[in-house]
SEVOZA-887044 format. One record per residue (C-alpha): x, y, z. Coordinates in steps of 0.25 Angstrom, whole numbers, plus 5000, padded with zeros to 4 digits. Layout:
XYZ
...
END
This chain:
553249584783
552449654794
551049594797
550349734791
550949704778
550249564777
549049614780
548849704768
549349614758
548449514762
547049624762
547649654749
547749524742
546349494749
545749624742
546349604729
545649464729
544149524734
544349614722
544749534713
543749384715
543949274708
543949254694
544049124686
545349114676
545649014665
546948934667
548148964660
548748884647
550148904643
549848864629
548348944627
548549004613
547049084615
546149014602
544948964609
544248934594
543948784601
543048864614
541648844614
540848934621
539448854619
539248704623
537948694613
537548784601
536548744588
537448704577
537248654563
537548494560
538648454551
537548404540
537448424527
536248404518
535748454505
534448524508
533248494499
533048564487
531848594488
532048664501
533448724496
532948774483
531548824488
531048934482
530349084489
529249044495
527949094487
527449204498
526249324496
527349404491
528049304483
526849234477
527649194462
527849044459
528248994445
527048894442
525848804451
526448674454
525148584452
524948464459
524048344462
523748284476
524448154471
525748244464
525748284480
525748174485
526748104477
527648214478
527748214495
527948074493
528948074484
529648194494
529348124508
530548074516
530048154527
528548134528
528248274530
526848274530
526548154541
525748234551
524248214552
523248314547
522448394556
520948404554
520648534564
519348584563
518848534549
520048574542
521348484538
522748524540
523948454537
524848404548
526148444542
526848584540
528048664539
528748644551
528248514555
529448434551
530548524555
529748534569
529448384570
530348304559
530448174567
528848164569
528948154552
529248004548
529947994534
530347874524
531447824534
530647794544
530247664541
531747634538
532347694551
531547624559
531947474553
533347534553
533247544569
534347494575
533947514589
534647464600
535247334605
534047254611
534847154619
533747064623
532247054623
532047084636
532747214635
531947244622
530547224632
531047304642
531147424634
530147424625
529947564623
531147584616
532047644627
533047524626
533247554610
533347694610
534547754603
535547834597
535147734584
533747724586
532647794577
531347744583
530547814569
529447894568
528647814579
529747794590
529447654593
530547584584
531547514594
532347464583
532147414567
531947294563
533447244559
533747284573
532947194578
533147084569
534547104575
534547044587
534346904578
535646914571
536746844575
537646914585
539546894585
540146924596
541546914597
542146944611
543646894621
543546774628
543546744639
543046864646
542846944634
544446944633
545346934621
546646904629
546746914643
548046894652
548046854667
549246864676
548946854691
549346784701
548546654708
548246614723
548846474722
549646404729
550846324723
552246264724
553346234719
552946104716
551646134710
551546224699
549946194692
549446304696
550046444693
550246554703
550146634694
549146654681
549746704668
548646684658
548246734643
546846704638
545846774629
544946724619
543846754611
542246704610
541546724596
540046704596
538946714587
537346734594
536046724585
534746734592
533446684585
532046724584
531846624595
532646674605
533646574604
535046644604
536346534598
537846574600
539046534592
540346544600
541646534599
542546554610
544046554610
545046554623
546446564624
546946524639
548646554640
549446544654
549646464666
548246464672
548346314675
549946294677
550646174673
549246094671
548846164658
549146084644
549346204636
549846344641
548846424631
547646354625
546546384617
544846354619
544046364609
542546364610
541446324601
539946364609
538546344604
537446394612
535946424611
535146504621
533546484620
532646564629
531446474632
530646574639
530846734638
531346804627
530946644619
530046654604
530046714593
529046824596
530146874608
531146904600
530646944587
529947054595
530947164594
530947134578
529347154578
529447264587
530347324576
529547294567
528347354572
529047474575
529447464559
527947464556
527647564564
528547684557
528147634542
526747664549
527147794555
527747834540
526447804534
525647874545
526448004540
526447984526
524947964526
524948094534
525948164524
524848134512
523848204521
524448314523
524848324507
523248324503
522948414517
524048524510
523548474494
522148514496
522848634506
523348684498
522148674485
521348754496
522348854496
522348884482
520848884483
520848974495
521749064487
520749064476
519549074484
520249214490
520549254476
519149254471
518749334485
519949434483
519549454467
517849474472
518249574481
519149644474
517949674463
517249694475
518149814479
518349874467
516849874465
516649944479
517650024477
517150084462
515850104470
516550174482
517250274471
515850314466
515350314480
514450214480
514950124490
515650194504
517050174509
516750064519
516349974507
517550014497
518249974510
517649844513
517549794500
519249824498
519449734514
518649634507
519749644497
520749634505
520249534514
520149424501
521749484498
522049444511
521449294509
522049284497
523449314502
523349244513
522749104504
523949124497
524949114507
524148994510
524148924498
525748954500
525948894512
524948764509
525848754497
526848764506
526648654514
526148554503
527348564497
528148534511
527448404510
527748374496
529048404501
529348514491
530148644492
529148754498
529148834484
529848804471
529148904462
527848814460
526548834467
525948684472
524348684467
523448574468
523048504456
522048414462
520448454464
519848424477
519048304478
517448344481
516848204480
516348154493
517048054500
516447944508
517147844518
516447714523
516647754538
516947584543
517747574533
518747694535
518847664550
519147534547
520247584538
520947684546
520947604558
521547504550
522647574542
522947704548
524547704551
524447764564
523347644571
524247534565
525547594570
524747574582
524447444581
525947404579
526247474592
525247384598
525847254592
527147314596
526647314610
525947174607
527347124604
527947194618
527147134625
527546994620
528847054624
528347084638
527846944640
528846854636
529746934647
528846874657
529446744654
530946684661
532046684656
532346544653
533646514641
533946374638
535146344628
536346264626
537646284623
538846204614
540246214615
541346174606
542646154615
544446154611
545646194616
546946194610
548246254612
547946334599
546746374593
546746354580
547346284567
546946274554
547546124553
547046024563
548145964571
547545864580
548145874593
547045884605
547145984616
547946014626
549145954615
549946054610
549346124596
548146104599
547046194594
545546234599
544946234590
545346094584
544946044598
543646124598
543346064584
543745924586
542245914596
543145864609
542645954618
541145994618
540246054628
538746084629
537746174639
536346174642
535946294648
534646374655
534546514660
533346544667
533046704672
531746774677
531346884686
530346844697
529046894695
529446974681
529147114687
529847184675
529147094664
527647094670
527747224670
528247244656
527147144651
526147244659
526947374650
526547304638
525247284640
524947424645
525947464630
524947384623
523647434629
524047564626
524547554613
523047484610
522447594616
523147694608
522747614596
521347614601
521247774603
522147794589
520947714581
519947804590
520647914585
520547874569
519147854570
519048004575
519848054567
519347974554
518048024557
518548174560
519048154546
517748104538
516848194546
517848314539
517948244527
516448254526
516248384532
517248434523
516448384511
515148444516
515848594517
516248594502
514748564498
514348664506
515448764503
515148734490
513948774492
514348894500
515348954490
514348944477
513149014485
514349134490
514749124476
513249174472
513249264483
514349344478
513749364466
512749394469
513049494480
514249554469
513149574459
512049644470
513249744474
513549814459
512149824459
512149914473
510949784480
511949744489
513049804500
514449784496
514549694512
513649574506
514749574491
515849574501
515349454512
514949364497
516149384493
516749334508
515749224508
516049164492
517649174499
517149084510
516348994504
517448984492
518448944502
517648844514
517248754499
518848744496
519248724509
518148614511
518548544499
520048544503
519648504515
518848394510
519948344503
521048344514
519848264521
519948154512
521348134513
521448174528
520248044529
521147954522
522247994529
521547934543
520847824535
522347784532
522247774517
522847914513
524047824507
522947764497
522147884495
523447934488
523747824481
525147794490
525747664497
526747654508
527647574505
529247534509
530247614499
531347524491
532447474497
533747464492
533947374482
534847274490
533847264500
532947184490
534147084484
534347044500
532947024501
532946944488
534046854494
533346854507
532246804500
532446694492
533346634503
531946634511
531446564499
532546474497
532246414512
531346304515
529946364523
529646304537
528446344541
528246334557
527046384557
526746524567
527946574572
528146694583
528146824581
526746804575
526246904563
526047054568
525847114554
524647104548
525347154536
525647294529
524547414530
523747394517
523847484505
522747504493
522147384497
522247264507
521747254520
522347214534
521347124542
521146994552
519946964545
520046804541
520346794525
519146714521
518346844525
518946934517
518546994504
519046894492
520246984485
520647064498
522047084500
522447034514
523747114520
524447054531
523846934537
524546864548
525446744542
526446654552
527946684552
528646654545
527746664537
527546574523
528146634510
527246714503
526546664488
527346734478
526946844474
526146894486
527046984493
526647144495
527347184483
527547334478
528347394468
529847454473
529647604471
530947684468
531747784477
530847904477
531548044479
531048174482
530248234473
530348384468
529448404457
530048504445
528948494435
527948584438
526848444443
527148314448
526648214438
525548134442
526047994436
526247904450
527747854451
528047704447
528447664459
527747614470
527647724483
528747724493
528347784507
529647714516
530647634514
531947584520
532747684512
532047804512
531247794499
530247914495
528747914497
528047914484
526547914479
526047784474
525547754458
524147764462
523547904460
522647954472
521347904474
520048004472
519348004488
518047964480
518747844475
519347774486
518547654494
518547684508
519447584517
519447514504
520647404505
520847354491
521847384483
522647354471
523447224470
524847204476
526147214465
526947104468
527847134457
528547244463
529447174473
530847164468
530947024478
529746964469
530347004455
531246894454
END
């Protein structure tokens, strides 16, 4: 092949591959049938759960909603404050309506509105709170000193963890209470081995004459160890063990008695710390802690279920101003209306000019308009009351106040209401616990500026054999032939006994002085925050009277105001037909009488979303309408156990050792319809008052019979969708339910509302306790 040949091949090949590039190709499959059906071309997409659940009926069978153009319903649905009220109760899983009102600018608006929940649903506590949070599993704890160093709650947060409403649950009460019980473990022995085998050669020298030790090691053994730890309140940690060996081979040649034997092991040790980690108050700490968060959540579902009955008077009395409104716009469409058609008759018979005919048909149009646009409103305050109620938004009734608004004055001993908001609002004793929280932390803190300093002992019970066991006794001792171990172990031959002590401590404690200085600097703020949260009542409590007052003031004078427009119109109405006045004056009257009509309505409602609103920051909204919070029913299991637990605590003999750690850090359950939380000395108090709470030691003594905080169990309640026409105004049987372990409903309580002119201010007295209702005492 001549060279020229070559040559052009070559600049051929190389053109062909500048033409061409490079281009990436799949590889080649001999069985590729084509159906790619398994590719995804996506890596993420929005897709649809695999869950299924019935939606609500009244959001499934909701009917067109009632709109300007669609204004026919079948009949007014009417409805008293405390019909309302006991129907959100009853319909409240979900405490909807737990945001706080606003008071902007004199006027109240309620916290809670379409779209809140479905923006925000985990800001919105519910019935299961309480029990989720005692439910908490948490996570292991391991040791107290690891339960210090993370007391935030990063060392417990996880896939199983639901902190609540609040977020500072570490773990319920059960889960706590966990770390007492007793604790198998069932592991290999030795070395955490069942069996083992061991073949490998030894550096030993040997001869022919002497054998004892082999050069080789041919060995089976395995075993296993059994044991049994409990740890008490004290600190002090016991174990029950049992360990069993099984050695086989020629690990000591021809010195061994038996080639396979048998060790059994009987051990009794007990482990006290004397210094850190020693005492009661240490290592119930995780349990108070859990309870304390506990407490905290029952008080952040009070919180919002005091905000929810706020916000169901805000919309109640709303929602009476909207229909008063619309009426007030009725009666100015109407006047104008006469008022057009009287200009316009004149305008025909050229009496009055065009520019009246047409001022007085705007005017017309203009009260048209308010009344439309009061209609749409009274639609969409309806509306929103019945999303509180937790109804459908339209079932062919129309929702109208039955109830008339109070117009008595109401007047509140200022010392005494302070006293009483500071002293009950949910949200300053939420605080408080966070503060004993921190209290207790910082007991935590200190008591890891101690040693570590363990004493204990241990006990062991000894036996070989060349068995391990027989079900008949047959006398012969090891190293014989048939013997057992545990024939040896039990015959008390062989016993053994240590006294140990394990002493540990970081020099100069570098980690623990500073944790003690972090709880200090935890608890300064959390008092701080207390100090600035009661600040911040007392504003707002005064913000609140000085527009409960105001708002009484402005419905005297628009009173006032809309009888002297009312006059006016009249009058200026009468002076027109007879030609005295100009048609501008008629038509401002008749402007002014709208105004004043409609600043004395909105006064009045105002004034009485006022006195709920000032009840709802006194703390005492709960009694204003005649509800208690209460624990729901539990299952009716639960109170045969506890009836067993207790008369097996009543079966016992009492010791009483007098104080004992960790001292009391309740001073008992937030008081209802009467009672009163104080540290003032017995002796001082008025004779007949009602004492909640005082410090007793624990354990404490049994209680006189009879003496217990007793109320009647309330039923399941479910949710309520009323089909008459009006919720009857009987109250239900049963006591109120506002949480309970196993979801139970909310429901209003026997007592009817109290009238605003009625109630005592920061009145504590209330009516006697039933002790007849607790099934454990019914015996």
């Amino acid at each position: 092949m001549s060279r020229p040949a070559s040559t052009w091949r070559i600049l051929l090949v190389l053109a062909l591959v500048v033409a061409t590039g490079c281009h990436p190709t799949q590889p080649f499959y001999l069985q590729e049938d084509g159906d790619l059906s398994h590719y995804l071309g996506k890596a993420t997409q929005p897709e649809v759960p695999d869950v299924h659940q019935a939606p609500l009926a009244d959001v499934e069978h909701a009917d067109k909603p009632l709109t300007l153009s669609n204004p026919e319903f079948k009949e007014f649905w009417d409805l008293t404050l405390e019909d309302c009220m006991s129907i959100a109760l009853n319909n409240t899983k979900i405490i909807r309506g737990g945001v706080a009102a606003r008071l902007q600018q004199g006027q109240l608006f309620a916290g809670m509105q379409e779209s809140s929940l479905v923006l925000g649903p985990r800001q919105f506590s519910s019935i299961y709170n309480p029990a989720i949070v005692e439910s908490n599993p948490g996570q292991t704890i391991g040791s107290i000193s690891n339960f210090v160093q993370s007391p935030g709650g990063s060392a417990f947060a996880g896939p199983t963890v639901d902190g609540g409403l609040q977020g500072n649950v570490r773990q319920g009460v059960e889960a706590a209470l966990s770390d007492f019980d007793a604790q198998l473990s069932v592991t290999g022995s030795p070395n955490g081995a069942l069996w083992n085998i061991t073949d490998r050669p030894q550096n030993v020298v040997t001869s022919q004459n002497f054998t004892g030790f082999p050069q080789t090691l041919n060995l089976r053994d395995g075993g296993m160890q059994a044991q049994i730890a409990k740890r008490t309140a004290e600190g002090t940690v016991y174990f029950f063990r049992s360990i069993t060996n099984y050695d086989r081979g020629n690990q000591r040649g021809s010195f061994q008695a038996l080639n396979s034997f048998y060790t059994q092991l009987l051990e009794v040790e007990a482990r006290q710390p004397l210094l850190r980690g020693r005492g009661a108050q240490v290592n119930r700490m995780p349990i108070i802690l859990a309870r304390i968060g506990a407490d905290q959540e029952i008080l952040g579902v009070q919180e919002q279920l005091m905000y929810m009955l706020n916000n169901v008077e805000i919309r109640y009395w709303d929602l009476f101003l909207a229909y008063r409104n619309l009426e007030t716009a009725k009666v100015g469409r109407d006047s104008a209306l006469v008022t057009w058609r009287i200009v316009y008759d004149k305008y025909v018979n050229d009496v009055e000019p065009v520019q009246a005919e047409a001022q007085a048909r705007e005017q017309y149009f203009a009260f048209r308009a308010q009344v439309e646009a009061a209609l749409r409103n009274l639609y969409d305050t309806e509306n929103e009351l019945r999303f509180l109620l937790g109804l459908a938004p339209t079932d062919g009734r129309l929702i109208r106040p039955k109830d008339d608004p109070t117009m008595a004055r109401v007047n509140f001993e200022w010392c005494d209401v302070l006293a009483e908001a500071i002293a009950r609002r949910p949200e300053l004793i939420m605080q408080r616990w966070a503060i004993k929280a921190r209290e207790m932390e910082l007991i935590l803190f200190r008591n890891q500026l101690l040693p570590q300093l363990d004493v204990g002992a241990l006990y062991r019970w000894v036996g070989l054999g060349d068995d391990l066991i027989e079900a008949d006794r047959n006398g012969i001792n090891f190293p014989g032939a048939g013997s057992t171990a545990w024939e040896n172990l039990t015959d008390g031959n062989n016993q053994e006994a240590t006294i140990f002590l394990q002493a540990t401590m970081p020099i100069g404690f570098r980690r623990e002085l500073a944790g003690v200085r972090h709880g200090q600097l935890r608890l300064a703020r959390e008092q701080a925050l207390l100090e600035d949260m009661e600040l911040d009542v007392a504003h707002g409590l005064t913000k609140s009277i000085r527009h409960l007052d105001t708002n009484f003031q402005l419905a005297q004078t628009n009173a006032n105001r809309w009888a002297a427009s009312q006059k006016e119109v009249e009058a200026m109405e009468a002076l027109y037909r007879g030609g005295r006045v100009p048609l501008n004056d008629v038509l401002e009257a008749q402007r002014r009488r709208a105004q004043g009509q409609a600043a004395f309505w909105n006064a009045v409602a105002e004034y009485n979303k006022a006195i709920a609103d000032f009840h709802t920051r006194k703390g005492s909204i709960l009694e204003y309408n005649g509800i208690c919070f209460e624990e729901g029913p539990w299952p009716q299991k639960a109170y045969w156990d506890a009836l067993g637990r207790a008369r097996e605590r009543d079966a016992g003999t009492y010791i009483d050792y007098g104080w004992t750690r960790p001292k009391v850090i309740s001073r008992g359950a937030v008081p209802q319809h009467g009672g009163v939380i104080t540290d003032m000395p017995l002796e001082t108090l008025p004779e007949g008052t009602e004492v909640i709470g005082t410090p007793q030691p624990t354990p404490a003594a049994p209680p006189a019979a009879g003496s217990g905080n007793d109320l009647p169990m309330p039923p399941l309640e479910t949710r309520v969708r009323p089909a008459a026409p009006a919720v009857s105004a009987a109250a239900p049987a049963a006591a109120p339910v506002a949480a309970g372990p196993i979801g139970s409903g909310l429901a209003a309580a026997p007592a009817a509302p109290t009238s605003p002119a009625s109630i005592a201010p920061a009145s504590y007295s209330g009516t006697p306790r039933n002790a007849a209702g607790n099934p454990l005492r019914n015996r």
